[in-house]
N, C-alpha and C positions, 0 to 999 in steps of 0.2 A: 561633514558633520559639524553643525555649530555646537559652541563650549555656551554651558550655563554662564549667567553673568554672574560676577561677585555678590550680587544682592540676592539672590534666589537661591547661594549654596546654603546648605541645612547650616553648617559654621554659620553663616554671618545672621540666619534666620535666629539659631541658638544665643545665638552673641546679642543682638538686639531686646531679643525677648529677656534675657538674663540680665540685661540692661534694665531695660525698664522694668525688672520683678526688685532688684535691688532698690530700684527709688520709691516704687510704691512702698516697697516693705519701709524704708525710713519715715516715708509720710504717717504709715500706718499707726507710726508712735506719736504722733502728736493728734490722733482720735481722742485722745480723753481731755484733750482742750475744747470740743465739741458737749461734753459732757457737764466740765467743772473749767467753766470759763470765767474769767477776772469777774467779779460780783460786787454787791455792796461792801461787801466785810474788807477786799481787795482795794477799795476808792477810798475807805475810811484809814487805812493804813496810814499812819505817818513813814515817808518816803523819803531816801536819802539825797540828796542836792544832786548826784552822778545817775540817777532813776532815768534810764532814757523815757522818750512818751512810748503812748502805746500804739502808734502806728508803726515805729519802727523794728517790732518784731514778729510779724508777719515775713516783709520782705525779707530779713535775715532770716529765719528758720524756714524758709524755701529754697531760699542760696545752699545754708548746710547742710536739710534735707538732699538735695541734689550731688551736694559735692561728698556726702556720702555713701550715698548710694554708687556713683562711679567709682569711689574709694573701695568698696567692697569688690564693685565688681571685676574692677581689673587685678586684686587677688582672688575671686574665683576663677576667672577665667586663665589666671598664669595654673593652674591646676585643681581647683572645684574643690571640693571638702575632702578627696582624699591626699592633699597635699599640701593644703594650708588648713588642718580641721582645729587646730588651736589659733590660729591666727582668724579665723569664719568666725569660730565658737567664744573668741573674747567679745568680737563686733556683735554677737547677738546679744551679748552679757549686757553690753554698756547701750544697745538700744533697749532690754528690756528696765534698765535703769531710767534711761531718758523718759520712757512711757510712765513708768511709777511718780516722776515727780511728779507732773498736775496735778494727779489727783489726789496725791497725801499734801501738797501746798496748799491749791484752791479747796477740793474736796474735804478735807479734811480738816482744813483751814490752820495746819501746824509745821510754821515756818523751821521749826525747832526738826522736828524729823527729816520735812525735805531738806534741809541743809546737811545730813548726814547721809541720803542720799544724793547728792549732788557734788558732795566731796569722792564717794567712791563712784559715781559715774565719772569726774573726773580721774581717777586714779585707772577705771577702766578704759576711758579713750587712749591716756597715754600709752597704756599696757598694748592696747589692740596697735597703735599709733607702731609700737618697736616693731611688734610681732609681722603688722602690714611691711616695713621695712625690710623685710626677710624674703620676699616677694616679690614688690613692688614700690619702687622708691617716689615713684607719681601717686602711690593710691594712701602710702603713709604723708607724704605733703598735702595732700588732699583734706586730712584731720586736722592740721594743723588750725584752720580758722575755727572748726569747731572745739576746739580744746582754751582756744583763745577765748571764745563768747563765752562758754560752759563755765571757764575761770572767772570771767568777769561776772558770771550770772551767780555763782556763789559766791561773789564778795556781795553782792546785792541781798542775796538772802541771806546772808548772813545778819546786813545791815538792818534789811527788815525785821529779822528775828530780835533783836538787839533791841531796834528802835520801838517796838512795841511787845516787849516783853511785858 
């Protein structure tokens, strides 16, 4: 009697697929950059000397997109929502945060709000960041870069808010 191979048992079927549903879901929050994307109002902005360009934030919010979604997933997969349901339910918190900026920054055009959200998006990665720790000490280092960008991204909006008040 041959044995299924590792790749055909429903586990690693479950495992894959739960994989890629966590990255989608992360990408899923940078849809309203398709929506309210940098504009006129955006170019005419006086900008602070530290402003990276704007090519360079594509390839990083693919990088963290990705590395959070693996971040989730290897604390679902150490026990799925009924064993990490406040460590799952912070990461939902702080991606439905991530999705609100764009479109109260660009959309909305009011650097002053997203900067209050972008301070408690950061206060929610770190929260999810312990909470992943409780779990998974690979899927809480995993946040780490993002908590780094997310800080640097509100000294920016900050800057911007500032600089054109």
């Amino acid at each position: 009697m041959a044995n299924a191979t590792h790749e055909n048992s429903p586990n690693y079927v479950r495992s894959v697929l739960g994989l890629a549903g966590w990255i989608a879901l992360c990408f899923a929050a940078s849809v309203g950059g398709v929506f309210f994307a940098p504009a006129e109002w955006y170019d005419r902005l006086e900008k602070p000397a530290f402003n990276p360009p704007a090519w360079v934030f594509g390839p990083v919010w693919t990088l963290l997109y990705i590395a959070m979604g693996t971040s989730a997933w290897l604390v679902w997969r150490s026990g799925g929502f009924g064993k990490a349901r406040l460590a799952l339910g912070l990461f939902l918190l702080q991606l439905l945060l991530n999705a609100a900026w764009t479109p109260i920054f660009f959309g909305l055009q009011a650097p002053g709000a997203a900067l209050l959200v972008i301070i408690a998006l950061c206060l929610a990665i770190l929260s999810t960041a312990l909470a992943f720790r409780r779990h998974s000490r690979p899927a809480a280092g995993l946040l780490l870069p993002y908590l780094l960008w997310v800080s640097f991204a509100s000294v920016l909006n900050a800057a911007l808010w500032y600089l054109n008040s």
